[in-house]
OpenMM code with the backbone's topology and positions (N, CA, C; nanometers):
from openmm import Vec3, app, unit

residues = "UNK UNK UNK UNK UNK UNK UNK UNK UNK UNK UNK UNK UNK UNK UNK UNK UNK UNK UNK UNK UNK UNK UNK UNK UNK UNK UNK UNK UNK UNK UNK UNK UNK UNK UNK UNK UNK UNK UNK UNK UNK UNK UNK UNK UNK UNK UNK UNK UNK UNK UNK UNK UNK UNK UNK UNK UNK UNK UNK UNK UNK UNK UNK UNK UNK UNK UNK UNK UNK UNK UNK UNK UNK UNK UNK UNK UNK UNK UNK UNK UNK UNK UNK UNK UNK UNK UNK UNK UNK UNK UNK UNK UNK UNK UNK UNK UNK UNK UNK UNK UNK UNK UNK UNK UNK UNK UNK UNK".split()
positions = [
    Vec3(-1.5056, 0.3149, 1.1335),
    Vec3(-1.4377, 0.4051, 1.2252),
    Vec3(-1.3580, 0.3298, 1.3311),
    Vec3(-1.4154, 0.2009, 1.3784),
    Vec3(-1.3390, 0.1295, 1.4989),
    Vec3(-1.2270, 0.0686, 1.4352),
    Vec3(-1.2120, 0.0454, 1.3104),
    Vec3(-1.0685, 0.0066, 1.2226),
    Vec3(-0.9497, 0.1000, 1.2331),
    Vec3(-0.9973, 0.2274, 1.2092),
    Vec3(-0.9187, 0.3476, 1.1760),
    Vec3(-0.9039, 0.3961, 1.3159),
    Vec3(-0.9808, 0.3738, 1.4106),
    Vec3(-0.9278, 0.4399, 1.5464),
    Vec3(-0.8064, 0.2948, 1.6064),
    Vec3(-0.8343, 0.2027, 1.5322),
    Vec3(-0.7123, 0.1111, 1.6254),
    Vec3(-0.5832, 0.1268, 1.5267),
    Vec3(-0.6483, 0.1292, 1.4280),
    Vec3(-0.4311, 0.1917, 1.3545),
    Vec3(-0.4208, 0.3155, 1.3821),
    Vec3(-0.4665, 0.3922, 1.4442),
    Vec3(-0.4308, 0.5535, 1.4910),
    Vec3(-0.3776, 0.5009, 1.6264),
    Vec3(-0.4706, 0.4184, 1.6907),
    Vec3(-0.3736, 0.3789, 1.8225),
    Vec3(-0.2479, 0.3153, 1.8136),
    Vec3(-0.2379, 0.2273, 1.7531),
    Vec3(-0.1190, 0.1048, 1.7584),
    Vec3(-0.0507, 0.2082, 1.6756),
    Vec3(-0.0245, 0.2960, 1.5767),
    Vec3(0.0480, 0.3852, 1.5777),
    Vec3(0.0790, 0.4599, 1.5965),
    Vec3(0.0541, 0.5336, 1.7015),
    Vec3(0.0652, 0.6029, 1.7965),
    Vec3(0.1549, 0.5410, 1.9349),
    Vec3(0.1414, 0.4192, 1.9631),
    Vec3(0.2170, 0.3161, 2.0507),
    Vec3(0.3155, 0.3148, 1.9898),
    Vec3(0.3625, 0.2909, 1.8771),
    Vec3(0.4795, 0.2173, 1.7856),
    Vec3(0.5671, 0.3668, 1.7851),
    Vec3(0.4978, 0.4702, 1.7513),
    Vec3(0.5813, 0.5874, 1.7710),
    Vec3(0.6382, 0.6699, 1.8960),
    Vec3(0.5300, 0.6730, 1.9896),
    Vec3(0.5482, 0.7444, 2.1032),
    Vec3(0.6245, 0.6394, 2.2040),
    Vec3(0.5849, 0.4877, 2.1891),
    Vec3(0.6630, 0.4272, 2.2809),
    Vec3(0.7985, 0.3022, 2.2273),
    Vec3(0.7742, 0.3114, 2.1372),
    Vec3(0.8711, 0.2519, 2.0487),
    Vec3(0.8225, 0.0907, 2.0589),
    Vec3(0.7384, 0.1099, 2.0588),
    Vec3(0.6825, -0.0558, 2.0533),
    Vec3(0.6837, -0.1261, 1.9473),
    Vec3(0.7024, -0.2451, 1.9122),
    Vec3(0.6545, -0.3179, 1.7938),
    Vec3(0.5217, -0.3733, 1.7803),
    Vec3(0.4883, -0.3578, 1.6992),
    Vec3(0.3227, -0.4264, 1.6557),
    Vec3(0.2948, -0.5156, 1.5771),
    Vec3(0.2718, -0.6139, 1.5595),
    Vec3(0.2312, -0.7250, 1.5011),
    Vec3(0.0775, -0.7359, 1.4301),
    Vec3(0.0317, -0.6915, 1.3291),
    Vec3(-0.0999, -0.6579, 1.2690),
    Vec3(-0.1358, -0.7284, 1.1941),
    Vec3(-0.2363, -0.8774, 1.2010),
    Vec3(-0.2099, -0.9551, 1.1086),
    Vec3(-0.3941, -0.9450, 1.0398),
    Vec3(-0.3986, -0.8867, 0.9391),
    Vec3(-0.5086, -0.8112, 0.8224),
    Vec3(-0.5209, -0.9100, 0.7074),
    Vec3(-0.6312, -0.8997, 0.6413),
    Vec3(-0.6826, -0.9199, 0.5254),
    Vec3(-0.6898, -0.7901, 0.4158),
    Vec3(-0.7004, -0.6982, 0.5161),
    Vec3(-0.7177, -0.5079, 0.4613),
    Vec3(-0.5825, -0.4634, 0.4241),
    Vec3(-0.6155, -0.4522, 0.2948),
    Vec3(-0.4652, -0.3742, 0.2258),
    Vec3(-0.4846, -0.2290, 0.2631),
    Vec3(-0.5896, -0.1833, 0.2984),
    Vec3(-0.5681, -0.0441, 0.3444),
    Vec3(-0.5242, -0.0007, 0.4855),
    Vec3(-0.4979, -0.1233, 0.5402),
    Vec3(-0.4623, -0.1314, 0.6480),
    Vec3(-0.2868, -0.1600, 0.6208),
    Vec3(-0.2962, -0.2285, 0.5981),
    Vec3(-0.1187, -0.2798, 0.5703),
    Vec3(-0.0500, -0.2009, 0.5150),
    Vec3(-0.0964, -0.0537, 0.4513),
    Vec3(-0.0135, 0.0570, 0.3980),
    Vec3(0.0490, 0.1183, 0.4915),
    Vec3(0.0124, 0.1437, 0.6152),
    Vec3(0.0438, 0.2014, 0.7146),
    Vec3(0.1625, 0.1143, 0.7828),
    Vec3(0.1781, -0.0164, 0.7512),
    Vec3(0.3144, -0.0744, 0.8213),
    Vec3(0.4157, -0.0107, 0.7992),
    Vec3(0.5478, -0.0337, 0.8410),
    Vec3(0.7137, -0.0103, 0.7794),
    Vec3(0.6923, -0.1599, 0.7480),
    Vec3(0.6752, -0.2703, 0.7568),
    Vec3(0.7041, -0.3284, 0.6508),
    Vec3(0.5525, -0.4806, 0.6720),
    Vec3(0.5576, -0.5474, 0.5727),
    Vec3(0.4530, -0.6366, 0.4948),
    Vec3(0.5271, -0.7068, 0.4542),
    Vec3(0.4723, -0.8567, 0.5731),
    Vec3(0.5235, -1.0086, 0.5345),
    Vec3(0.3789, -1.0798, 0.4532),
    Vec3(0.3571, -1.1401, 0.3563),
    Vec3(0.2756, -1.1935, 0.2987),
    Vec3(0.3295, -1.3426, 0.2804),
    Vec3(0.2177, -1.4310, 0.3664),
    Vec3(0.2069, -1.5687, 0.4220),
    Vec3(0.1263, -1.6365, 0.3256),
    Vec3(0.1920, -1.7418, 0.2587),
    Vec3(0.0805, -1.7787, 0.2174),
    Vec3(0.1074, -1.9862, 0.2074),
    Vec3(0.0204, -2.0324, 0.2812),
    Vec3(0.0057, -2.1832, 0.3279),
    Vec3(0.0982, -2.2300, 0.4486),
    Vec3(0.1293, -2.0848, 0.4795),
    Vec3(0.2570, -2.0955, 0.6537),
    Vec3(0.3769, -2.0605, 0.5804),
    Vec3(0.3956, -1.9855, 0.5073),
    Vec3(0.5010, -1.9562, 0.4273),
    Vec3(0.4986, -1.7891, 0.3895),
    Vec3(0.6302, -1.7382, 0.4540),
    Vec3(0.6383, -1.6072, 0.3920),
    Vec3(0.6786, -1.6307, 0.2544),
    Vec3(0.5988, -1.5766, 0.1613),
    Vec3(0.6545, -1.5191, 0.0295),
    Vec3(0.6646, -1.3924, -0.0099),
    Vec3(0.6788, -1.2890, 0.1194),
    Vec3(0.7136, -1.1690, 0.0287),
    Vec3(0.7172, -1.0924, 0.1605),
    Vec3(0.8526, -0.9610, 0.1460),
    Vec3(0.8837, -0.9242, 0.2619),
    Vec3(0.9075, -0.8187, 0.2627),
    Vec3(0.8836, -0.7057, 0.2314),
    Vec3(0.8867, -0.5831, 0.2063),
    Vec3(0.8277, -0.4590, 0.2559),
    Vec3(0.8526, -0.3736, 0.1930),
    Vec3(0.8120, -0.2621, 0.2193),
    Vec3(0.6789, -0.2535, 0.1854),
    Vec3(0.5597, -0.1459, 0.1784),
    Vec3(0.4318, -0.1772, 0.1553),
    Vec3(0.4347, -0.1059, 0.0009),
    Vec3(0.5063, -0.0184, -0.0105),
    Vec3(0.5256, 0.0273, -0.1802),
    Vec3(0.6022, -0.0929, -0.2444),
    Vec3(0.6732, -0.1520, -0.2016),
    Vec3(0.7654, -0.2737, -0.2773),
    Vec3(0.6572, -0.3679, -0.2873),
    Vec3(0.5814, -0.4578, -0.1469),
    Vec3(0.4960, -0.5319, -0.2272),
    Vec3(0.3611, -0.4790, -0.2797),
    Vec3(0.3245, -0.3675, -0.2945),
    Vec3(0.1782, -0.3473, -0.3619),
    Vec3(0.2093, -0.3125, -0.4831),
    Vec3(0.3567, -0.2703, -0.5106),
    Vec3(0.3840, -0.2693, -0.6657),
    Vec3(0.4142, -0.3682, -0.7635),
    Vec3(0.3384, -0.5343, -0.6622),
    Vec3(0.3631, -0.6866, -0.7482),
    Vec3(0.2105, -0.7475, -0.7717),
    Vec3(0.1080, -0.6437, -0.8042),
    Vec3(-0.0065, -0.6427, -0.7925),
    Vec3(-0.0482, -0.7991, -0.8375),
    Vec3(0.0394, -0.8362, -0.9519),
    Vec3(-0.0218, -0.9768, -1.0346),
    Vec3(0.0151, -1.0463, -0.9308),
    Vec3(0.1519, -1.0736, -0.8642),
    Vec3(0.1992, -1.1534, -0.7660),
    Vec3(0.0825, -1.1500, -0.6633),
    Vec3(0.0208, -1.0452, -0.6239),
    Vec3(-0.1067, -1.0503, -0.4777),
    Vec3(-0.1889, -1.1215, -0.5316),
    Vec3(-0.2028, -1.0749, -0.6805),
    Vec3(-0.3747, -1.1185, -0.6750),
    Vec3(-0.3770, -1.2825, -0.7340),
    Vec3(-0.2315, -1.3288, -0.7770),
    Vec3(-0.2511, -1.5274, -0.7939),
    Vec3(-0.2367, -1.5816, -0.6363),
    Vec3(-0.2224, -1.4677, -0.5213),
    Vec3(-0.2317, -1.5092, -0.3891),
    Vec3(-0.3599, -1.4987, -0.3060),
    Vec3(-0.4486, -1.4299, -0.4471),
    Vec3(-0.6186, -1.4179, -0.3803),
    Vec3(-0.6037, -1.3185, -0.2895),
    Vec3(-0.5038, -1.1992, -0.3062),
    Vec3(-0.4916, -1.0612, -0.2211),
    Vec3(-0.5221, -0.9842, -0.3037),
    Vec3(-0.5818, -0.8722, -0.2870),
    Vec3(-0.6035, -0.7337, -0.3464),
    Vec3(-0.4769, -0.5996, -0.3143),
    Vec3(-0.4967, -0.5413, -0.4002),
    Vec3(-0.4061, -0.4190, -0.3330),
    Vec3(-0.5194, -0.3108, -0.3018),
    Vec3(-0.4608, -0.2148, -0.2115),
    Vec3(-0.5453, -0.0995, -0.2310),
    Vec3(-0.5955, -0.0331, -0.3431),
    Vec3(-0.7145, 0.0059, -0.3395),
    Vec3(-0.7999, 0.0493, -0.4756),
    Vec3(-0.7300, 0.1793, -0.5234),
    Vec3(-0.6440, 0.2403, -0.4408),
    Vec3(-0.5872, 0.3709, -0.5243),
    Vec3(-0.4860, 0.2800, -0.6161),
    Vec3(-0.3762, 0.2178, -0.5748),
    Vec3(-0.3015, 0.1282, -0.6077),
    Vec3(-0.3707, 0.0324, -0.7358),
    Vec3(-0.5145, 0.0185, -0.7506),
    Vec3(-0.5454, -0.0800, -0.8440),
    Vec3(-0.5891, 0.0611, -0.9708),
    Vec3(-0.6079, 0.2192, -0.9362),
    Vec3(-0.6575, 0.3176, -0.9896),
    Vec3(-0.5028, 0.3057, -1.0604),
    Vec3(-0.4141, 0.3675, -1.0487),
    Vec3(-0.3033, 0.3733, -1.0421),
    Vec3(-0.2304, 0.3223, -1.1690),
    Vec3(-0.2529, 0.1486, -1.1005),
    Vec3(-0.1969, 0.0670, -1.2545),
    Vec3(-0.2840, 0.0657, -1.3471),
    Vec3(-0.3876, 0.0542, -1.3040),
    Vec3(-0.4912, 0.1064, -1.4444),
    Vec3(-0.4375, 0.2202, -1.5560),
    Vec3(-0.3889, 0.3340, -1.5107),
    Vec3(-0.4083, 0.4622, -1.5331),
    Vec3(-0.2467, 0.4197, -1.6019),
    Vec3(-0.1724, 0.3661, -1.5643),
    Vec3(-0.0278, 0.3502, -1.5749),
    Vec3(-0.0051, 0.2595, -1.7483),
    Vec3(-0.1377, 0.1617, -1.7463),
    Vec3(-0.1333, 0.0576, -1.8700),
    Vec3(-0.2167, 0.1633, -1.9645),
    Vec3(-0.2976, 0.2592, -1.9356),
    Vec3(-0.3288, 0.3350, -2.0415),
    Vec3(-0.2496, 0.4694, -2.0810),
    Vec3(-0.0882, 0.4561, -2.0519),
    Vec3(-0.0092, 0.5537, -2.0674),
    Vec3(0.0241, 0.6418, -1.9896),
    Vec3(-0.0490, 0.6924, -1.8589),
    Vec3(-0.0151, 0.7913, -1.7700),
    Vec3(0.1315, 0.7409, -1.7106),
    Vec3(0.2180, 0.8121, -1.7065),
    Vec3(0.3453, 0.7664, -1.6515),
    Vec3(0.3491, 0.8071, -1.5090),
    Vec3(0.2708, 0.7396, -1.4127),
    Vec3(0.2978, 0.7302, -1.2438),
    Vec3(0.3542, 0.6068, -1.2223),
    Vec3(0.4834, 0.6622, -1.1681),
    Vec3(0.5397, 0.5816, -1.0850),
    Vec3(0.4703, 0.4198, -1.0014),
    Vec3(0.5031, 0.3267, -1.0002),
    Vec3(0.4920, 0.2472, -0.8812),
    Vec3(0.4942, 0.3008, -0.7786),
    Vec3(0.4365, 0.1436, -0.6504),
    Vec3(0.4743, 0.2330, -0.5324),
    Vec3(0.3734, 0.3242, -0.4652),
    Vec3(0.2812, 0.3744, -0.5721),
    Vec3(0.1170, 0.4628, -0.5348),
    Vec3(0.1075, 0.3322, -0.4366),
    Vec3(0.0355, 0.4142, -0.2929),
    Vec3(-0.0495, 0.2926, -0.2139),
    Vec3(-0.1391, 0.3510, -0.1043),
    Vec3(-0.1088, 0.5136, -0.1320),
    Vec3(-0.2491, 0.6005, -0.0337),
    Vec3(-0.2768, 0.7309, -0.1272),
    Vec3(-0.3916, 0.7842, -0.1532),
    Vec3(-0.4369, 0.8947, -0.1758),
    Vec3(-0.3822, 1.0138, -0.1942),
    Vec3(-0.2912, 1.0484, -0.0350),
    Vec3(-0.2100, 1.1464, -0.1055),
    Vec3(-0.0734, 1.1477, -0.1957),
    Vec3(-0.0373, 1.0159, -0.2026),
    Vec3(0.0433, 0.9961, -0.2824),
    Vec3(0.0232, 1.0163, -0.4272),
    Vec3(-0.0921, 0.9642, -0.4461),
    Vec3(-0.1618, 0.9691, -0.5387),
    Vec3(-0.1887, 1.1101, -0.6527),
    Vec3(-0.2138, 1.1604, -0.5477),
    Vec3(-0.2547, 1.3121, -0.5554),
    Vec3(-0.1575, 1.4257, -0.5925),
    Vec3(-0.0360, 1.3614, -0.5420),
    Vec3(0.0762, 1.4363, -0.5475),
    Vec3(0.1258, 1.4098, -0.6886),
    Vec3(0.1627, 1.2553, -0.7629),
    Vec3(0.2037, 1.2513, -0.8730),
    Vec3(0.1226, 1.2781, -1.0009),
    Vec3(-0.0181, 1.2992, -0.9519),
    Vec3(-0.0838, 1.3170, -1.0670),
    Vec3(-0.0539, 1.4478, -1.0735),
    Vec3(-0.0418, 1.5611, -0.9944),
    Vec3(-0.0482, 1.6911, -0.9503),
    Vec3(0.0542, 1.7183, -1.0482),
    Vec3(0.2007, 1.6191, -1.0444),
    Vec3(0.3340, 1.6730, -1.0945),
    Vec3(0.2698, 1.6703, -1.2337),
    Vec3(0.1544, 1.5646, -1.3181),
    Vec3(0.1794, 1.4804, -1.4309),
    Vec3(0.1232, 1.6485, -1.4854),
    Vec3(0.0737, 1.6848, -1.4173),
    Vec3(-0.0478, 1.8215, -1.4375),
    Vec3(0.0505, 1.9012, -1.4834),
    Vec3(0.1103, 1.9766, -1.4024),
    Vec3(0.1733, 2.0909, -1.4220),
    Vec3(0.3263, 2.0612, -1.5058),
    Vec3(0.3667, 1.9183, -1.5498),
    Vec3(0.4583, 1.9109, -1.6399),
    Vec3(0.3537, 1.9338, -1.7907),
    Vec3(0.2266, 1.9094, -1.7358),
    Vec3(0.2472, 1.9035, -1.8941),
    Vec3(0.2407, 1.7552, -1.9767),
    Vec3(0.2198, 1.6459, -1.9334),
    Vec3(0.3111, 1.5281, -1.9780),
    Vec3(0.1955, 1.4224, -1.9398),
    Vec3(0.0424, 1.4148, -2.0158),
    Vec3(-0.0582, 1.3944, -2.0384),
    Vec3(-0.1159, 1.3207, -2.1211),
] * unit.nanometer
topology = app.Topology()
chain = topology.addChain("A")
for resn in residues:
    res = topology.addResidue(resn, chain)
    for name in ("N", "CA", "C"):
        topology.addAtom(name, app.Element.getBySymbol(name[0]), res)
C-alpha cells in the first residue's frame, strides 16, 4: 500500500502541478504509470520509450535481467498460443478491454 500511495502522490504532483518526477524502480508495475521509461543498463541508456513501446521488447528486458509486468508476460503468452492481442498490454484494464473485443468479435 505505501508503494501505491507514493505513485498516487507523485502523480498527482506531476499533474496538478506540472512537475517532473524522476522515479528510479526495479518494479515494472511501477514504471507503467510513467509517460516515458529510460532503461540503464552498466550507466548506459539502452532504451527510451514509451512504457507500451518498451514492455513490448519483453526478450530485450529479460537478457537485461528485467521483467515486464505479469499482465504483459499473461499477454505474450496468450499471443504465442494464437490469441491475436495486440502489443503494448501493460495494465489490467487494458487487458481487459482487448480480450473483451477478442470476445464479442468472435475471433477465438
Amino acid at each position: 500500500n505505501g508503494r501505491k500511495e507514493i505513485i498516487e502522490t507523485i502523480s498527482e504532483l506531476n499533474r496538478r502541478d506540472r512537475i517532473t518526477i524522476v522515479l528510479i524502480t526495479h518494479y515494472m508495475e511501477e514504471a507503467i504509470y510513467a509517460n516515458r521509461v529510460v532503461v540503464v543498463d552498466d550507466g548506459r541508456a539502452v532504451l527510451d520509450d514509451t512504457p507500451e513501446r518498451i514492455f513490448s521488447q519483453a526478450e530485450k528486458l529479460h537478457s537485461l535481467g528485467l521483467d515486464v509486468p505479469k499482465v504483459t508476460e499473461l499477454a505474450d503468452e496468450l499471443r504465442s498460443h494464437g490469441i491475436p492481442l495486440p502489443d503494448g498490454i501493460i495494465d489490467i484494464p487494458a487487458f481487459a478491454d482487448e480480450v473483451e473485443k477478442i470476445v464479442k468479435s468472435g475471433r477465438n
